[in-house]
VEXFIBA-487534 format. One record per atom (N, C-alpha, C, O): residue number from 1; residue in three letters; y negated, x, z negated. Coordinates in steps of 0.001 Angstrom, whole numbers. Atoms other than C-alpha are relative to their C-alpha. Example, Ala and Ser with C-alpha at 12.3 -4.5 7.8 and 13.67 -1.06 7.14 Angstrom:
+-----+------+---------+---------+---------+
! pos ! code !   north !    east !      up !
+-----+------+---------+---------+---------+
!   1 !  ALA !    1190 !     890 !       0 !
!   1 !  ALA !    4500 !   12300 !   -7800 !
!   1 !  ALA !   -1200 !     900 !       0 !
!   1 !  ALA !   -1181 !    1936 !    -665 !
!   2 !  SER !    1190 !    -820 !      60 !
!   2 !  SER !    1060 !   13670 !   -7140 !
!   2 !  SER !   -1090 !    -770 !    -730 !
!   2 !  SER !   -2198 !    -261 !    -899 !
+-----+------+---------+---------+---------+
END
This chain:
+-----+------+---------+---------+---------+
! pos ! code !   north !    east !      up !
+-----+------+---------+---------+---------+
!   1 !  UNK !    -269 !      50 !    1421 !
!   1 !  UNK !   11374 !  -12253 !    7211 !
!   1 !  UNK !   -1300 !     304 !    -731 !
!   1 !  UNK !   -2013 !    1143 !    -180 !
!   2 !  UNK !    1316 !      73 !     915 !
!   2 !  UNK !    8336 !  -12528 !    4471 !
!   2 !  UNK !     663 !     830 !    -916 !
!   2 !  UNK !    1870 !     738 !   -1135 !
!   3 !  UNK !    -143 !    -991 !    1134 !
!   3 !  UNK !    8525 !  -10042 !    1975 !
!   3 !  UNK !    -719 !    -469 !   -1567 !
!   3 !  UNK !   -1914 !    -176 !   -1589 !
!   4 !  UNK !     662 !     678 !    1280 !
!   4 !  UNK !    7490 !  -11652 !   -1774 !
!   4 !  UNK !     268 !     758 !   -1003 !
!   4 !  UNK !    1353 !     610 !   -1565 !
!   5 !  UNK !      90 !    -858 !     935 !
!   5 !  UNK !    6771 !   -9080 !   -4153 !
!   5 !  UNK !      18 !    -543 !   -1331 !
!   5 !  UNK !    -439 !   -1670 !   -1525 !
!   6 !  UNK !     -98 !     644 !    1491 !
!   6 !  UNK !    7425 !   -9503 !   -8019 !
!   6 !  UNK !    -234 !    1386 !    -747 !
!   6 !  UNK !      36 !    2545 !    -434 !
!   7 !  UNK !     463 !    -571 !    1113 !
!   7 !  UNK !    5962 !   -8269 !  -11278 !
!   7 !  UNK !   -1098 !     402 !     729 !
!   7 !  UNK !   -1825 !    -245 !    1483 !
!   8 !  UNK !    1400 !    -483 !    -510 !
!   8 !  UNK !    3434 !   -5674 !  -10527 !
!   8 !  UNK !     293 !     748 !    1380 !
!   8 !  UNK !    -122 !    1878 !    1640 !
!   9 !  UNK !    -700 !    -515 !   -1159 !
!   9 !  UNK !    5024 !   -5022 !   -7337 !
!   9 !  UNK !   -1700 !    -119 !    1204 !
!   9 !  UNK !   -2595 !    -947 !    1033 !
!  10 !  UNK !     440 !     261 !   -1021 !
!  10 !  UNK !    2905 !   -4601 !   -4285 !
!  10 !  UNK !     309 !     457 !    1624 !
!  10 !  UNK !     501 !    1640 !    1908 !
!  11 !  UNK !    -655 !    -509 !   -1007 !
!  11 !  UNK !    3895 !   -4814 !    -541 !
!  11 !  UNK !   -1620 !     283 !     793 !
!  11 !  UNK !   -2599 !    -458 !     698 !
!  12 !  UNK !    1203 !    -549 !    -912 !
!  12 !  UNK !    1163 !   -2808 !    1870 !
!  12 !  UNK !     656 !      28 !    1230 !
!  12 !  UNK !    1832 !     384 !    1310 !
!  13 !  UNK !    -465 !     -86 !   -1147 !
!  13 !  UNK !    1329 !   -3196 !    5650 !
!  13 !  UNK !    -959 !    1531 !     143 !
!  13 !  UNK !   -2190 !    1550 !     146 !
!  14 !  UNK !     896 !   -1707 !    -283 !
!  14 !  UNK !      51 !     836 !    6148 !
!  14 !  UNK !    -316 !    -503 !    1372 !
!  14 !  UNK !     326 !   -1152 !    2197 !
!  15 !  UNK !    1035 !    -269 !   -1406 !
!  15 !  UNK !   -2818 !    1251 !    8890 !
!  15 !  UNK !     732 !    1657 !     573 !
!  15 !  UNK !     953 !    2736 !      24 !
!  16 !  UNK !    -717 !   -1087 !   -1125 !
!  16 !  UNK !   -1177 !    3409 !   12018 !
!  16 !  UNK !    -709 !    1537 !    -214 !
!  16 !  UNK !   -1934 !    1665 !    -218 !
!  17 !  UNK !     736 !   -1359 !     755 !
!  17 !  UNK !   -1798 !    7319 !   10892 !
!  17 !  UNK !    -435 !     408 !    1843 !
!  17 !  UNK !     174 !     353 !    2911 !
!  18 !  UNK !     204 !    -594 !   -1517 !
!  18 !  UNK !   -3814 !    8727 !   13807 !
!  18 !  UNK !     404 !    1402 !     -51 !
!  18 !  UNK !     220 !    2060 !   -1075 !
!  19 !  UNK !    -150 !   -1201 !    -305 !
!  19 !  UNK !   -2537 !   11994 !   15462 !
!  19 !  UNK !   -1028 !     735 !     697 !
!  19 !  UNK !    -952 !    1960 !     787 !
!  20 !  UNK !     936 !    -944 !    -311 !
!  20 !  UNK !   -5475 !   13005 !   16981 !
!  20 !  UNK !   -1276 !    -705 !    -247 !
!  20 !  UNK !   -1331 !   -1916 !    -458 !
!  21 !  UNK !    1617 !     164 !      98 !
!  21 !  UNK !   -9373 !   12910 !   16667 !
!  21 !  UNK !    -448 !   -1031 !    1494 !
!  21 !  UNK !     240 !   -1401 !    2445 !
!  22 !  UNK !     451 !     988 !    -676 !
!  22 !  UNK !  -11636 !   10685 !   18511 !
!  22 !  UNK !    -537 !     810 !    1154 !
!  22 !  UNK !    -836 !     207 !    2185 !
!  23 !  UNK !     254 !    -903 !    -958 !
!  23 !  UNK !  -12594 !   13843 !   20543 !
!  23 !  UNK !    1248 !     351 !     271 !
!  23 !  UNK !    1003 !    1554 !     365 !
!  24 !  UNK !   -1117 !    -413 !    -271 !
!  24 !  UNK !   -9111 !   14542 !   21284 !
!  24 !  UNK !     589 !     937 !    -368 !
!  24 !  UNK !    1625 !    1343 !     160 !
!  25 !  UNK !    -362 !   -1327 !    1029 !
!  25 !  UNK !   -8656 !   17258 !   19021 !
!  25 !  UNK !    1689 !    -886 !    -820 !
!  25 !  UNK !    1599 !   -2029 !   -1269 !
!  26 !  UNK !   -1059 !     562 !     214 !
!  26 !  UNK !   -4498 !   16626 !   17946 !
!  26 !  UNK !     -40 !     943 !   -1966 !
!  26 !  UNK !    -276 !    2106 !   -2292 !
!  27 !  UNK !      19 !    -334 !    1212 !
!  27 !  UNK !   -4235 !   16778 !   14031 !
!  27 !  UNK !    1422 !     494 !    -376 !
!  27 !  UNK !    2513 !     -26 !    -143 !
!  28 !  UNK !   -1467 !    -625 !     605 !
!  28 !  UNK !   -1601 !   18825 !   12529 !
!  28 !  UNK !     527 !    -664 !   -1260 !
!  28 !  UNK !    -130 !   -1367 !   -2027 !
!  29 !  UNK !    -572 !     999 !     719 !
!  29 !  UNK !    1071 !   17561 !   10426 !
!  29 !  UNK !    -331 !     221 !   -1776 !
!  29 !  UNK !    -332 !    -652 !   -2644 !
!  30 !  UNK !     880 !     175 !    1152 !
!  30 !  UNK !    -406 !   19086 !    7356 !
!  30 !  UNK !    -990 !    -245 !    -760 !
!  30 !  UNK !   -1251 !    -146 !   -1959 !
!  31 !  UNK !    1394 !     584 !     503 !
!  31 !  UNK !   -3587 !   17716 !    7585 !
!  31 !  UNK !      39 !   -1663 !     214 !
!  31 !  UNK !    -878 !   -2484 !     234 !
!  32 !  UNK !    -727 !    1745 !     309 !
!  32 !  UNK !   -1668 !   14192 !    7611 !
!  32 !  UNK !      38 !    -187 !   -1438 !
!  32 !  UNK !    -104 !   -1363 !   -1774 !
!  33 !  UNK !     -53 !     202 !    1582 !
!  33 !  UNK !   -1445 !   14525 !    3777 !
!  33 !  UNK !   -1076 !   -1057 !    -419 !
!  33 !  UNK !    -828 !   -1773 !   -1389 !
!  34 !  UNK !    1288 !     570 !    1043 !
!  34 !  UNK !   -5024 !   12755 !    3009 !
!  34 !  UNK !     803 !   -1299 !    -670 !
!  34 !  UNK !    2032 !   -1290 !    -612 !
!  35 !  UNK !    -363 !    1215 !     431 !
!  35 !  UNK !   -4455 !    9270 !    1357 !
!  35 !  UNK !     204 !    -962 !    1141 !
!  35 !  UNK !    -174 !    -712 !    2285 !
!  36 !  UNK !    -299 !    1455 !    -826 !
!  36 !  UNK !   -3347 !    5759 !    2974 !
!  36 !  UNK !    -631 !    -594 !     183 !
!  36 !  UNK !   -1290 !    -605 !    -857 !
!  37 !  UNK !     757 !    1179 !     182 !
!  37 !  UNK !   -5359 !    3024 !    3914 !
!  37 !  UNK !    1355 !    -657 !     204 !
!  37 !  UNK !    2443 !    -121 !     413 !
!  38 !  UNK !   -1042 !    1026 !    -221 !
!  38 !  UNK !   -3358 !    -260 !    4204 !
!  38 !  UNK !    -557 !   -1484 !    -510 !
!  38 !  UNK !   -1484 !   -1585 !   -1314 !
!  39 !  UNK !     291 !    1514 !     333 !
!  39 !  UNK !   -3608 !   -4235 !    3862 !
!  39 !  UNK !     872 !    -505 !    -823 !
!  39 !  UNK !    1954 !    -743 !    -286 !
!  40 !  UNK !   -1123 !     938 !     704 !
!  40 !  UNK !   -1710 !   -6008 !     884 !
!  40 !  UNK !     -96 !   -1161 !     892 !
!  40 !  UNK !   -1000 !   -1808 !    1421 !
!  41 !  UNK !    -582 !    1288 !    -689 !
!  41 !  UNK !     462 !   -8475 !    2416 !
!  41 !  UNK !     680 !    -848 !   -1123 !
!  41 !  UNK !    1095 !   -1975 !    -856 !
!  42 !  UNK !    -921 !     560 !    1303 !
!  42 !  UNK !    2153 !   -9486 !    -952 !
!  42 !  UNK !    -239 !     208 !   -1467 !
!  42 !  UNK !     599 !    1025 !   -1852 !
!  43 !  UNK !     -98 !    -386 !     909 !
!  43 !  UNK !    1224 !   -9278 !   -4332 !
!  43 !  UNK !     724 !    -710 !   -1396 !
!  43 !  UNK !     729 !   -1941 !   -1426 !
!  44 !  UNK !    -905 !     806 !     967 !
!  44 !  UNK !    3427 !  -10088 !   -7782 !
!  44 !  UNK !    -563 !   -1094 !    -826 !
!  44 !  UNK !   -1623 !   -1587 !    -442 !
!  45 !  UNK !     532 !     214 !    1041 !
!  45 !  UNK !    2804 !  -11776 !  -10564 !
!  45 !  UNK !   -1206 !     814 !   -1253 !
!  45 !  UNK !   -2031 !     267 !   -1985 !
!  46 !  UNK !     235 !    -893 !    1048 !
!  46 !  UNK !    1633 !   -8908 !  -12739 !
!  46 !  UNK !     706 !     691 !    -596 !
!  46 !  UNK !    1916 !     492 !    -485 !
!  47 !  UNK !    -922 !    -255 !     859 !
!  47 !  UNK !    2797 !   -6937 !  -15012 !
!  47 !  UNK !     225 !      -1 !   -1646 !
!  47 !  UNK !    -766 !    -337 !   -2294 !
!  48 !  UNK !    -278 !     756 !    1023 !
!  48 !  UNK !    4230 !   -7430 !  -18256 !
!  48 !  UNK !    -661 !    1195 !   -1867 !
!  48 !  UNK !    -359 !    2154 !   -2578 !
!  49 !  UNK !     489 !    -942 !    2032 !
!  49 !  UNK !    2364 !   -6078 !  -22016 !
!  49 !  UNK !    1031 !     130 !    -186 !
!  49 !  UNK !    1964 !    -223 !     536 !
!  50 !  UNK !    -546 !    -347 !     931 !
!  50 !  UNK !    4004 !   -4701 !  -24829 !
!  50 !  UNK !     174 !   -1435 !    -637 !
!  50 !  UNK !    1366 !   -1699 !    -794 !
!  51 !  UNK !    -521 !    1393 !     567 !
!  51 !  UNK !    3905 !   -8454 !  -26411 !
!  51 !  UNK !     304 !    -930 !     748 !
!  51 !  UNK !     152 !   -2103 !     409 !
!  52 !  UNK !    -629 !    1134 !    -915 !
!  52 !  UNK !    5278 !  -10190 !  -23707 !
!  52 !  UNK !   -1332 !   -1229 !     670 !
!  52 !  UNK !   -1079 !   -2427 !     800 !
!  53 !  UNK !     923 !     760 !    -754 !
!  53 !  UNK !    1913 !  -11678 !  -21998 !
!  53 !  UNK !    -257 !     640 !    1370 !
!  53 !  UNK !    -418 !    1860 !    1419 !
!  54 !  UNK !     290 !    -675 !   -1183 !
!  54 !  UNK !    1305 !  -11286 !  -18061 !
!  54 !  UNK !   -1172 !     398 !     630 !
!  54 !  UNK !   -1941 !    -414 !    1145 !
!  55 !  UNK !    1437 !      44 !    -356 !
!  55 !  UNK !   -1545 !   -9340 !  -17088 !
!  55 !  UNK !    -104 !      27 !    1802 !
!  55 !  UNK !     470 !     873 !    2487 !
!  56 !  UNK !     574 !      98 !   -1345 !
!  56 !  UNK !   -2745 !  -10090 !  -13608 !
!  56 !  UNK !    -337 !    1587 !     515 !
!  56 !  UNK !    -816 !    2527 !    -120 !
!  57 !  UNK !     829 !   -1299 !    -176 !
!  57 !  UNK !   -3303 !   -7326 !  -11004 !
!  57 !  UNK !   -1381 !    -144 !     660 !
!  57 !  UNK !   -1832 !   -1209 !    1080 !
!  58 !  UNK !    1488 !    -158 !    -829 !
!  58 !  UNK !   -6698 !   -6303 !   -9478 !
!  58 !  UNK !    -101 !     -49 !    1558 !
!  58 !  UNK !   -1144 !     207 !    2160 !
!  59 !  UNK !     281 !     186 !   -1535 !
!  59 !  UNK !   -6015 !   -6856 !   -5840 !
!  59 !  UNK !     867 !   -1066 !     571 !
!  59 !  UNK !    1857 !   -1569 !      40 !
!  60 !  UNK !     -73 !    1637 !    -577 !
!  60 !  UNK !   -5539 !   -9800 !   -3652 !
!  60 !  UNK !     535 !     226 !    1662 !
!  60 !  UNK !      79 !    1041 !    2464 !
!  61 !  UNK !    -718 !    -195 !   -1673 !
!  61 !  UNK !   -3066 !  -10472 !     -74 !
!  61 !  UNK !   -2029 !     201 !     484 !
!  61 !  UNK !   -3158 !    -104 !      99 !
!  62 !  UNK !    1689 !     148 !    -725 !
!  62 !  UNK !   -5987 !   -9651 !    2276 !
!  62 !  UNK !    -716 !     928 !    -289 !
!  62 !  UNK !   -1712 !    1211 !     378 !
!  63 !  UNK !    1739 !   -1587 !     386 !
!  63 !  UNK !   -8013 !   -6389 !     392 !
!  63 !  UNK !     934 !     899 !     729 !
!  63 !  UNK !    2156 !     775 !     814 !
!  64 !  UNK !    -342 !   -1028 !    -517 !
!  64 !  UNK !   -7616 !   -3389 !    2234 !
!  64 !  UNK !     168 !     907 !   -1456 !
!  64 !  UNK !    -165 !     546 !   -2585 !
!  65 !  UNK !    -417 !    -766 !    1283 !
!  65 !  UNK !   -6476 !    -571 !    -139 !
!  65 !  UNK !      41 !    1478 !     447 !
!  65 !  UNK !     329 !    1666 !    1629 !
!  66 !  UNK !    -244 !   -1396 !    -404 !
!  66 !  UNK !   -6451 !    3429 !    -102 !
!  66 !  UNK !    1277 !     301 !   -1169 !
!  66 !  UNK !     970 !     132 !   -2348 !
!  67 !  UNK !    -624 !   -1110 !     903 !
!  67 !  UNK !   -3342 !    5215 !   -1899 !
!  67 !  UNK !     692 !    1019 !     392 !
!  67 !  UNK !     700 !    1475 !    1535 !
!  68 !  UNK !    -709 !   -1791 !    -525 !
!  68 !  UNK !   -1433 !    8355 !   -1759 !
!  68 !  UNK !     999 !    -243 !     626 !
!  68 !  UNK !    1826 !   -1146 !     496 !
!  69 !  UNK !   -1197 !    -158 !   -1067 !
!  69 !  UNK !     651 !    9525 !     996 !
!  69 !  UNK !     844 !     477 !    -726 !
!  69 !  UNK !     728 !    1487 !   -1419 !
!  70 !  UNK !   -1319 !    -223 !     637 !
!  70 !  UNK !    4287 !    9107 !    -196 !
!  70 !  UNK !       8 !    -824 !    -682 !
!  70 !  UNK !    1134 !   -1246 !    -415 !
!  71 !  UNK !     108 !     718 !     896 !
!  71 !  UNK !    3725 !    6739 !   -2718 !
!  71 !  UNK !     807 !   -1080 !     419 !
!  71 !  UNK !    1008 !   -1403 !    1589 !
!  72 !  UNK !   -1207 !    1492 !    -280 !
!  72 !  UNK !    6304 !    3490 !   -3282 !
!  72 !  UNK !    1305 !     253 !     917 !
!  72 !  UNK !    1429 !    1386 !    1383 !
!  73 !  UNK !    -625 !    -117 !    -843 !
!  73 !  UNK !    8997 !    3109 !   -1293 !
!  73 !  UNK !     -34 !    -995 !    1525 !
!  73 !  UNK !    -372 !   -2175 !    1626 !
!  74 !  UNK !     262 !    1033 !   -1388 !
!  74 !  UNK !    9215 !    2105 !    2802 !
!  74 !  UNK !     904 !    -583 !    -230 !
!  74 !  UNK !    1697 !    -245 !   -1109 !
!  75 !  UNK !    -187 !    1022 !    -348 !
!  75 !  UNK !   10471 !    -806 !    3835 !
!  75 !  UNK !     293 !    -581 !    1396 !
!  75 !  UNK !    -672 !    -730 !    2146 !
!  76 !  UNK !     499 !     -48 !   -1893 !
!  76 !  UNK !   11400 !   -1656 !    7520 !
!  76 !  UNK !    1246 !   -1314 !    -137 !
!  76 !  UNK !    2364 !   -1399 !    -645 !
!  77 !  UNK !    -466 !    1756 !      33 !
!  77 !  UNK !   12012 !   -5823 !    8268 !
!  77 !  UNK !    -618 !    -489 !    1408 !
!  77 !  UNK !   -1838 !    -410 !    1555 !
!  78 !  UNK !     233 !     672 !   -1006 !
!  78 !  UNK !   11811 !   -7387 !   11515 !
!  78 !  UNK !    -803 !     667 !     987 !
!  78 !  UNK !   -1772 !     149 !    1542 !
!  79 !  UNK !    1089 !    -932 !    -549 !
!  79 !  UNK !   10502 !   -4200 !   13327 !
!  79 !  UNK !   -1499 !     416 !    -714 !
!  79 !  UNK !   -2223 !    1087 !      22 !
!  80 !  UNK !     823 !    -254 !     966 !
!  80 !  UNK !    7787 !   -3766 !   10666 !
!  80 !  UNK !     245 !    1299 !    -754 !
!  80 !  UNK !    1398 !    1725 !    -823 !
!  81 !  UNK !     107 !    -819 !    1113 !
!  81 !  UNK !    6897 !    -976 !    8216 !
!  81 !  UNK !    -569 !    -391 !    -818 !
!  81 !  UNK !   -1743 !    -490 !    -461 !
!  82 !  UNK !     423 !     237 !    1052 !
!  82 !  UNK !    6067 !   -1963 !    5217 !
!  82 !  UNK !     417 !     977 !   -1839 !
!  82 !  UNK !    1484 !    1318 !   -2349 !
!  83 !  UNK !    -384 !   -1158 !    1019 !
!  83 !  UNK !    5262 !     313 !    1854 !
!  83 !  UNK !     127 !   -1284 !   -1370 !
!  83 !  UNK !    -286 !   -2435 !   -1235 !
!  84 !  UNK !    -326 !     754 !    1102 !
!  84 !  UNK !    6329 !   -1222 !   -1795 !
!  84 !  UNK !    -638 !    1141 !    -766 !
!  84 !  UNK !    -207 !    2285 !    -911 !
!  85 !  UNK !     440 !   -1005 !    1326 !
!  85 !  UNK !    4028 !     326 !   -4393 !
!  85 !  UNK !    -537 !    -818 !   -1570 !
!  85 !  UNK !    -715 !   -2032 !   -1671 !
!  86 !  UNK !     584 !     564 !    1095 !
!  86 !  UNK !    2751 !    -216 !   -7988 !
!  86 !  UNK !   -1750 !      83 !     182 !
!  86 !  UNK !   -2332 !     802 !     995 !
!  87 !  UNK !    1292 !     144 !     178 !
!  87 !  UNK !    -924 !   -1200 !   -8956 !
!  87 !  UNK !    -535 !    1233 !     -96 !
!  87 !  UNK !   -1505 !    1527 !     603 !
!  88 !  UNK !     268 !   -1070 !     553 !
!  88 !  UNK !   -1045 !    2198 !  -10684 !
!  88 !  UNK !    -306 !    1299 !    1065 !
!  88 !  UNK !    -913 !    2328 !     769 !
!  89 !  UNK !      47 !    -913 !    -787 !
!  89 !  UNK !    -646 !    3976 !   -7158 !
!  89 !  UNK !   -1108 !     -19 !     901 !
!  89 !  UNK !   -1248 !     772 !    1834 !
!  90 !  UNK !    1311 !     419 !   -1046 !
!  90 !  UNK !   -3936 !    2513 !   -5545 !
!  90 !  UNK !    -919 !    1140 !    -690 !
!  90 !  UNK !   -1178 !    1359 !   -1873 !
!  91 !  UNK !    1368 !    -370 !     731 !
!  91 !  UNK !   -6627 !    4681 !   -5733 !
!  91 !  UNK !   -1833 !    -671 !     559 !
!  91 !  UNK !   -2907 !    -416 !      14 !
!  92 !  UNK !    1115 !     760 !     -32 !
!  92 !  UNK !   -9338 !    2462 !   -4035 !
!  92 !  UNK !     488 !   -1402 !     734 !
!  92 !  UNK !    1505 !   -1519 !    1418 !
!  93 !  UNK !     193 !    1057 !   -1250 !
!  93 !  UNK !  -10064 !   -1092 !   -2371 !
!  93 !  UNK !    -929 !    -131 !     135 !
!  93 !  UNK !   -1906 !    -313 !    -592 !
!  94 !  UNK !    1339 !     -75 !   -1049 !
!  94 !  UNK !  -12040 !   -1021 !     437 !
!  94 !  UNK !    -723 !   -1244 !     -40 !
!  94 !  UNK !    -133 !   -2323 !     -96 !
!  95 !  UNK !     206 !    1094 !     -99 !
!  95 !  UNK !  -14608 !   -3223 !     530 !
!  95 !  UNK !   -1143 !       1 !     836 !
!  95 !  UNK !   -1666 !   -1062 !    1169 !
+-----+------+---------+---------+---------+
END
């Protein structure tokens, strides 16, 4: 199933949270808090002014993205996780 986001909707496939360090050091679950990376897989139309014109958002299927852990709601389709957030919840794309 394809997931097709609308308005200023955006669907993120989240990058797998690692549990431990690259030295094998195992990260605790409160130092899981930092932010998200993730790949838009879907983005809307935009969203809508105060006078009824659609403004485009700033990121494109394909940019990687950082936002906050918790943010949007999950999503789970065809064995997938997928997060649903607004534009407003990105705080970077990676580039």
């Amino acid at each position: 199933m394809k997931i097709k986001t609308i308005q200023d909707k955006i669907c993120v496939k989240p990058d797998a949270v690692e549990t431990k360090t690259a030295g094998g050091i195992f990260i605790p679950d409160n130092a899981k808090d930092a932010p998200v990376k993730g790949v838009v897989v879907s983005v809307g139309t935009g969203s809508i002014a105060s006078d009824g014109t659609v403004v485009p958002l700033n990121v494109s299927e394909g940019d990687t993205i950082v936002y906050a852990k918790g943010a949007g709601e999950t999503v789970e389709t065809d064995d997938e996780t997928f997060v649903i957030i607004t534009e407003n919840q990105i705080i970077a794309i990676v580039e």
